[in-house]
C-alpha positions as CSV (number, residue, x, y, z in Angstrom):
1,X,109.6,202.2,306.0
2,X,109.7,198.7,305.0
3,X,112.9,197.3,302.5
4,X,112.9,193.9,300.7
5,X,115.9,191.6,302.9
6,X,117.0,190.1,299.6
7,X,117.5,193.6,296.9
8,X,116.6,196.3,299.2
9,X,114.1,197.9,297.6
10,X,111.2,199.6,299.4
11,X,108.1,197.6,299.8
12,X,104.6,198.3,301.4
13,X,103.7,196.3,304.8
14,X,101.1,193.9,303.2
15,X,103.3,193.5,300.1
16,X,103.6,189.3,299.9
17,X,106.3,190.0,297.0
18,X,108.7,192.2,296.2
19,X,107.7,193.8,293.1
20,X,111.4,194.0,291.8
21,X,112.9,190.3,292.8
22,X,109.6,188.4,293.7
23,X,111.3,187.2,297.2
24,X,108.7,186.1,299.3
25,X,108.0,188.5,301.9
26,X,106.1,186.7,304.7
27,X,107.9,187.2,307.9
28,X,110.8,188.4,306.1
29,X,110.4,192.4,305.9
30,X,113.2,194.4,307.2
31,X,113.1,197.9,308.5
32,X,116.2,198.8,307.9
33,X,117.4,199.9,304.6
34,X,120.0,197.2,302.9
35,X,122.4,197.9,299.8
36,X,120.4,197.4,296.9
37,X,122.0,195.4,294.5
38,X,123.0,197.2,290.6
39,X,121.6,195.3,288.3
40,X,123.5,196.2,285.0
41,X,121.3,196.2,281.6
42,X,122.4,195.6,278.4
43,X,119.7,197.0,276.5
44,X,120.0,200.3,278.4
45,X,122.3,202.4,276.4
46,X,122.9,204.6,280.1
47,X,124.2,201.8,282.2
48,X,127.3,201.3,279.9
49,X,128.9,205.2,279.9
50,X,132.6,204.0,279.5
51,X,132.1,200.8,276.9
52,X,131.9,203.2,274.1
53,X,135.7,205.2,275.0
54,X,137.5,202.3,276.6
55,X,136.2,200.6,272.5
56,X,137.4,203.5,271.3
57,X,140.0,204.4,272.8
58,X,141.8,200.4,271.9
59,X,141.3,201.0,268.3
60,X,142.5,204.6,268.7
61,X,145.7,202.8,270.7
62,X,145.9,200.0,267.5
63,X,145.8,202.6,265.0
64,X,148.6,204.4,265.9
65,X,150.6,201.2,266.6
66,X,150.0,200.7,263.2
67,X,151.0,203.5,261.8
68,X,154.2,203.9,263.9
69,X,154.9,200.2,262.6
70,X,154.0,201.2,259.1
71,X,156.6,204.4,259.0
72,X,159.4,202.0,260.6
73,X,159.4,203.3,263.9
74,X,158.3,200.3,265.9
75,X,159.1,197.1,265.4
76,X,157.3,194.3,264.8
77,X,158.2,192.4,267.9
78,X,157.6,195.5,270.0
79,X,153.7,195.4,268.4
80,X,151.9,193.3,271.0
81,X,153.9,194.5,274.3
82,X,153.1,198.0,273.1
83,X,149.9,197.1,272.9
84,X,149.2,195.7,275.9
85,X,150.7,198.8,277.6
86,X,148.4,200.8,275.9
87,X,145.0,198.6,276.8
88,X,146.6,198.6,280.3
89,X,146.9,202.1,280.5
90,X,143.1,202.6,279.1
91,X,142.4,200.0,282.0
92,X,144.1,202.1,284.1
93,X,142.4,205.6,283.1
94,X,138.6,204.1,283.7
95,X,139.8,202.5,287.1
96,X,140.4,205.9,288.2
97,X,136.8,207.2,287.1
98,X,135.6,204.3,288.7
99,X,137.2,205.4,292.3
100,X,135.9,208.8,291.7
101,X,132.3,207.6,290.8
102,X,132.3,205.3,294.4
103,X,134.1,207.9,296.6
104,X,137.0,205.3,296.2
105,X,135.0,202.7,297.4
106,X,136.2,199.4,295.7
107,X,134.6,200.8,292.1
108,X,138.0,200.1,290.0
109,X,139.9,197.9,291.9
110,X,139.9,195.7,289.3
111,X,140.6,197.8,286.4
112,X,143.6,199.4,288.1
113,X,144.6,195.9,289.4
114,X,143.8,194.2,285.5
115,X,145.9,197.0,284.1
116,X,148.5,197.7,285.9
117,X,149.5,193.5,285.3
118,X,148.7,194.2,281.4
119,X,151.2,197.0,281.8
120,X,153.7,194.6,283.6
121,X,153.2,191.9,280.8
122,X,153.2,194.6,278.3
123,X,156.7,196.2,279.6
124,X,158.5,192.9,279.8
125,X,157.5,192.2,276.3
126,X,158.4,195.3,274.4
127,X,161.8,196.0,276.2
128,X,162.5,192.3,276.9
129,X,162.5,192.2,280.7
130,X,162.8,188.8,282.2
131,X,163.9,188.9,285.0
132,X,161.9,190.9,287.7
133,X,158.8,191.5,285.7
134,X,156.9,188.3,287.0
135,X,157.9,189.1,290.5
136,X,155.9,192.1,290.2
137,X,152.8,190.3,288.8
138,X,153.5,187.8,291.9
139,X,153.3,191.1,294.2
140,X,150.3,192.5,292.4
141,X,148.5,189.2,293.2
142,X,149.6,189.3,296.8
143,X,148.0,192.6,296.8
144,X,145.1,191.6,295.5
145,X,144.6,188.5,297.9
146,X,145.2,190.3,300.9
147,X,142.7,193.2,300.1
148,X,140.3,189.6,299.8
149,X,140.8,189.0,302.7
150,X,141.1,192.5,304.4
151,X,137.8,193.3,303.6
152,X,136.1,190.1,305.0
153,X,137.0,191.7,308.3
């Protein structure tokens, strides 16, 4: 069986064009099969399975802030690092999914990574840390570089 070299899909011997990327195929088939690349659609209600709870679950969060704020029981300082614990959490939640979706295989990296720092700036924030917070954000990032460049190897 015959795959296109750029997208992977499958493709007939005489084919002079892939019929999903329109590469050119002469001289070019490959016979063994590629990734093919996910292309995400945003007219297709089933590619976007999470937009609708991680939406949801924000204004869910901002609700309640609210109403905790409204009944005296926040303050209004707190609001926005409380917030941004909450998004980081929800950030948190769908990178999870995500590694169970891909077998672990990079699929939330960057939600876990994106809110475990909004959890970071959220924390200093609301209880006023100031001292070791950024470290932690500078460690995150070091993290995150080095996973770069670990899987370059």
């Amino acid at each position: 069986m015959s795959y296109c070299p750029s997208c992977g899909n499958d493709v007939k011997e005489d084919d002079v064009y892939c019929s999903k990327c329109r590469t050119n195929l002469k001289n070019k088939v490959t016979y063994r099969k590629v990734s093919k690349r996910v292309d995400f659609n945003w007219n297709d209600p089933d590619d976007d399975q999470y937009g609708p709870l991680i939406g949801g679950g924000i204004v869910i969060w901002l609700g309640v802030l609210l109403m905790l704020q409204n009944q005296g029981l926040l303050s209004g300082g707190d609001f926005g690092g409380f917030f941004m614990i909450g998004i980081g959490v929800i950030l948190l939640l769908r990178g999870i999914a995500a590694y169970q979706q891909t077998d672990g295989h990079d699929g939330g990296f960057g939600y876990l990574a994106g809110g475990g720092i909004m959890m970071l700036i959220g924390a200093g924030i609301a209880f006023n840390i100031r001292d070791w917070w950024a470290f932690l954000i500078i460690g995150i990032g070091l993290l995150i570089v080095g996973r770069g460049l670990s899987d370059r190897n």
